[in-house]
C-alpha positions in Angstrom: 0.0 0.0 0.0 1.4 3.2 -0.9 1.7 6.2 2.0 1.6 9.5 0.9 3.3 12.3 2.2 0.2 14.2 3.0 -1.1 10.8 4.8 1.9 11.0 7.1 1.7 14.4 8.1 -2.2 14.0 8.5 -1.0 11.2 10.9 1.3 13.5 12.6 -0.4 16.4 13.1 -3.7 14.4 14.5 -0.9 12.7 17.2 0.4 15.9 17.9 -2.7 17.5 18.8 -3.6 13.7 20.8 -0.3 14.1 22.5 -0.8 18.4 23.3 -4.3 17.7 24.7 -3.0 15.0 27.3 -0.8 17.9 27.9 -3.3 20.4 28.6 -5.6 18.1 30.7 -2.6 16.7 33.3 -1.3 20.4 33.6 -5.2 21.4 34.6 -5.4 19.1 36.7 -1.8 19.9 38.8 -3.1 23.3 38.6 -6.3 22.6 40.5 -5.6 19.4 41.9 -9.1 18.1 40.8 -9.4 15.4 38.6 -12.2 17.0 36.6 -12.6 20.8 36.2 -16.1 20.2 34.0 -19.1 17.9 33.7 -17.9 16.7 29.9 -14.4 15.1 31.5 -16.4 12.3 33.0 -20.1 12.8 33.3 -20.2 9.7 35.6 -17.2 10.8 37.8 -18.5 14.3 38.2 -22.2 12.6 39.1 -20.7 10.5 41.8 -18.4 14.2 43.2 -22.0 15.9 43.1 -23.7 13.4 45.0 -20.7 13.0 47.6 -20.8 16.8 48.1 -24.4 17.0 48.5 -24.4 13.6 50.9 -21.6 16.0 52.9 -23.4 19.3 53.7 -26.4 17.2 54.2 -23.6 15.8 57.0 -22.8 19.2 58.1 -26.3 20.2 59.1 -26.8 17.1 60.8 -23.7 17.7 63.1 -25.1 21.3 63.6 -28.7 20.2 64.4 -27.0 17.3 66.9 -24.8 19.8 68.8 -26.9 22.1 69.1 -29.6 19.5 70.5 -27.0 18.1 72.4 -26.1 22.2 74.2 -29.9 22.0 74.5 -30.5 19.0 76.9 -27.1 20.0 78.8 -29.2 23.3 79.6 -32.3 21.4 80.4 -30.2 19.4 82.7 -28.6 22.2 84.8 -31.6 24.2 84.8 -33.9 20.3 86.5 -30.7 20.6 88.9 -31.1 23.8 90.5 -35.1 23.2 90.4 -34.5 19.8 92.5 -32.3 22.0 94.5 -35.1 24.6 95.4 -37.7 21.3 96.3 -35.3 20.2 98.7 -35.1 23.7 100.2 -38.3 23.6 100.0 -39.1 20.0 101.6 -36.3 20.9 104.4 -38.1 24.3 105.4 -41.6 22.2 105.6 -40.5 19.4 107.8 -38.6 22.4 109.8 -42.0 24.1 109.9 -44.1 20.6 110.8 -41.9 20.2 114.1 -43.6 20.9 117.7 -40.8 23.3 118.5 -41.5 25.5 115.6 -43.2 28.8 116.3 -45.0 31.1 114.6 -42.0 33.6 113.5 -39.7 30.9 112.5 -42.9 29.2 110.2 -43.8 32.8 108.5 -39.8 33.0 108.3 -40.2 29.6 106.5 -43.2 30.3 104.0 -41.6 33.6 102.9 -38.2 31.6 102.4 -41.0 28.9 100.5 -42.1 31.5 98.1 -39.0 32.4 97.0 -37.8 29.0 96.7 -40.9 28.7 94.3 -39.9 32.1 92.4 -36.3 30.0 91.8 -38.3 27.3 90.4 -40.2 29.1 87.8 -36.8 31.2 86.8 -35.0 27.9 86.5 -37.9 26.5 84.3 -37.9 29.6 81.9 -34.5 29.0 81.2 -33.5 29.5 77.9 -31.2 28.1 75.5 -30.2 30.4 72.4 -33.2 32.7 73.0 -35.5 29.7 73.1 -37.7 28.3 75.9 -36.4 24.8 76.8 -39.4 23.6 78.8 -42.0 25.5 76.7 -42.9 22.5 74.2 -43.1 23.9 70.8 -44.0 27.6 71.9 -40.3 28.4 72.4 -40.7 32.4 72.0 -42.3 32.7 74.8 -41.9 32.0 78.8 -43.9 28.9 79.3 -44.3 29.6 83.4 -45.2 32.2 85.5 -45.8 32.3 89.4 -49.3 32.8 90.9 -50.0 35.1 93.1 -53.0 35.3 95.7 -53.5 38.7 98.0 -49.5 39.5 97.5 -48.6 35.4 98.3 -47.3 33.4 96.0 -49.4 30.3 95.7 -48.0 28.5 92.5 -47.0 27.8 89.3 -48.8 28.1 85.7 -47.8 26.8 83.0 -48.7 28.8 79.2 -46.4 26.4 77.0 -47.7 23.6 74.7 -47.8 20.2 75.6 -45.3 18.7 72.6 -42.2 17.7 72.6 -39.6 19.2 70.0 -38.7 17.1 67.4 -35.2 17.2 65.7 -33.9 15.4 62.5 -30.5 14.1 63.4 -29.7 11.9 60.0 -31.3 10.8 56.9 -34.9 9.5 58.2 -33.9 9.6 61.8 -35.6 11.8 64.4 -35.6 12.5 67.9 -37.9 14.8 70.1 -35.9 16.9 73.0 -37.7 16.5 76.4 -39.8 20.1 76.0 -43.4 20.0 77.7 -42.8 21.5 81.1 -46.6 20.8 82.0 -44.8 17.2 82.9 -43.2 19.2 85.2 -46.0 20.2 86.8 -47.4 16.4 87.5 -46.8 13.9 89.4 -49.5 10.9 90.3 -52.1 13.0 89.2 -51.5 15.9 91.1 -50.5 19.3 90.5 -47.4 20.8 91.4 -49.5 24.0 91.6 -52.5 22.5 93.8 -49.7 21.1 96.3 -47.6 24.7 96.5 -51.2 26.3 97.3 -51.7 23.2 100.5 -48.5 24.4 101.7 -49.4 27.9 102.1 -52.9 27.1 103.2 -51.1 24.8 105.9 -48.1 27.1 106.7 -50.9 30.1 107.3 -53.4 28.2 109.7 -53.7 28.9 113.4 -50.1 30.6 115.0 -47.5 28.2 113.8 -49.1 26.6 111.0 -51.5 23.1 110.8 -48.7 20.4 111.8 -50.5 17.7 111.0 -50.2 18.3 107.4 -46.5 19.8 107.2 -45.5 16.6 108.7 -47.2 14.2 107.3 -49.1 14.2 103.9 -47.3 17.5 102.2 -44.0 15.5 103.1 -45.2 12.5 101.2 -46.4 14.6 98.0 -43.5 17.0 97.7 -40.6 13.5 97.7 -43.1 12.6 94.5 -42.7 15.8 92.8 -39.3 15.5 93.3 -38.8 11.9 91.9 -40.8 13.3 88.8 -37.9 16.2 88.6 -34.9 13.3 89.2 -37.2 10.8 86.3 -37.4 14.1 84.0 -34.0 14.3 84.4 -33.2 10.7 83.8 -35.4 10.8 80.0 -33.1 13.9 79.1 -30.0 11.8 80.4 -30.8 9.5 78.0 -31.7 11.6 74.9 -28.4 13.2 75.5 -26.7 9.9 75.5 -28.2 8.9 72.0 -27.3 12.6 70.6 -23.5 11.7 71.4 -24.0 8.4 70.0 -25.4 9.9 66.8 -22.4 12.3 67.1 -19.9 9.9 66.8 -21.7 8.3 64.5 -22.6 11.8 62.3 -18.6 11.9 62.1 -17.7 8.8 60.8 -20.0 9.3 58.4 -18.1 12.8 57.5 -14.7 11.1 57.8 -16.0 8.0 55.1 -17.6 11.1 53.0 -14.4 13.0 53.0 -12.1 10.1 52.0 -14.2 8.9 49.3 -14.8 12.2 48.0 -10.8 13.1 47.9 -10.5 9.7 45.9 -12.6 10.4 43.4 -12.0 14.4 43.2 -8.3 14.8 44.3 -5.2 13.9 42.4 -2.2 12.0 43.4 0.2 15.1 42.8 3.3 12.7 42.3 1.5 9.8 40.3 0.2 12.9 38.4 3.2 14.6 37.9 5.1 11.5 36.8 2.1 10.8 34.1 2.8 14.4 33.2 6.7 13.6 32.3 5.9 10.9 30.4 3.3 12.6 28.2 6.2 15.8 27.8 8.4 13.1 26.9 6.0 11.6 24.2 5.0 15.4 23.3 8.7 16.0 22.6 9.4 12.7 20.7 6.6 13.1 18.2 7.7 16.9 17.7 11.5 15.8 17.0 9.7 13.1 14.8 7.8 15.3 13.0 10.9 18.0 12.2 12.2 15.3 10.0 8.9 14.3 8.3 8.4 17.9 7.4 12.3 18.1 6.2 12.0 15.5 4.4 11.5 15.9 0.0 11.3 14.0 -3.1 15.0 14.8 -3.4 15.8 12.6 -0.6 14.0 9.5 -2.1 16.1 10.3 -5.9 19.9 10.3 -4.0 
């Protein structure tokens, strides 16, 4: 078969360009250190970097909504702790009241020390977390309790929340609902925290020192339930937390497996890269040497 001169330069110049173009895609990608700069390098490659980047902020908001759930119930769980400190103020100053050698001073001394106890408790249950309400169910712009006053005493607590819980989205199809209705608080074998504050004031006012009978005996028994509720309120938020730090660790492994297999796909190996880059100078250079003489060459080198 007989090659032509135009043939062979055809051939030439098409593996020059081949060779220029390898060229110009290694030194893009040293440049940027990304493997593909556009979708048209490899429509399935840049799929699978889309998805990975999408599957990773989807990641980062996860890790945001855990931590701050997590700051949430770690708020919850100081502000239950200095409520469960105020009802055993408040249990110590009624049993102190309920004794024979109590008189009437030291009981009035006791309920004004009561009410105030009680004002602690509702500023401990409007507690707040990132200018939300952590006890007010889903009504978190607003403070869910308030104290209730009767002829200038306090006689207790009202709640003005909701009475859901707040649910949070913590991965793909998983959710979990922070420990928000305060009415809970509030309740305790079917009582009212509110009804029993008001017994202790009726009691702690009657006769002189106060109806001893009743500070002794049955207020003792209600208040150690309303504060078991408090320590079992505190229990349910112990354990939310303890998932939220499991779904932490768990949110980043997920971000550590998202990472690497993102930098696999997207990220050069500089040195492998570079190498591959030599070699395709080396074959640039070879076909250009190659092609000198091709284009030297005449039909008075074929007649010598």
């Amino acid at each position: 078969m007989r090659v032509s001169s135009n043939v062979t330069y055809n051939d030439f110049i098409k593996n020059l360009g081949m060779n220029a173009s390898k060229i110009q895609k290694t030194m893009n990608q040293l440049s940027s250190l990304k493997e593909v700069s556009q979708s048209s390098d490899n429509p399935l490659l840049v799929s699978k970097i889309i998805n990975l980047n999408v599957s990773l902020d989807k990641n980062k908001t996860y890790a945001q909504e855990i931590k701050d759930s997590v700051s949430w119930s770690n708020t919850q769980d100081s502000a239950l702790g200095s409520v469960g400190e105020s009802m055993n103020r408040i249990r110590n100053l009624i049993q102190a009241s309920g004794t024979a050698t109590a008189g009437k001073e030291e009981v009035q001394a006791n309920k004004s020390e009561i009410q105030q106890e009680i004002r602690s408790i509702v500023d401990a249950l409007n507690t707040n977390f990132d200018g939300r309400y952590v006890f007010a169910g889903q009504a978190t712009d607003q403070p869910p309790f308030e104290v209730i006053e009767t002829n200038g005493e306090v006689t207790g607590i009202q709640y003005n929340g909701t009475t859901h819980q707040l649910p949070r989205e913590i991965s793909d199809g998983v959710s979990i609902e922070l420990v928000t209705d305060g009415s809970q608080l509030l309740q305790a074998d079917g009582e009212s925290l509110s009804g029993f504050l008001n017994e202790v004031m009726t009691a702690l006012n009657t006769g002189d020192d106060g109806d001893k009978d009743a500070l002794s005996g049955a207020l003792m028994e209600k208040i150690d339930k309303f504060s078991s509720n408090i320590v079992d309120t505190r229990a349910n938020i112990g354990a939310v937390t303890n998932r939220l730090k499991s779904a932490e660790a768990r949110n980043e492994s997920e971000k550590l497996s998202l990472t690497q297999s993102l930098s696999e796909r997207q990220d050069v190996d500089i040195a492998e890269k570079y190498m591959e880059y030599q070699n395709q100078m080396l074959a640039y250079q070879t076909t250009m040497a190659m092609g000198t003489k091709i284009m030297q060459t005449t039909i008075l080198d074929y007649v010598r």
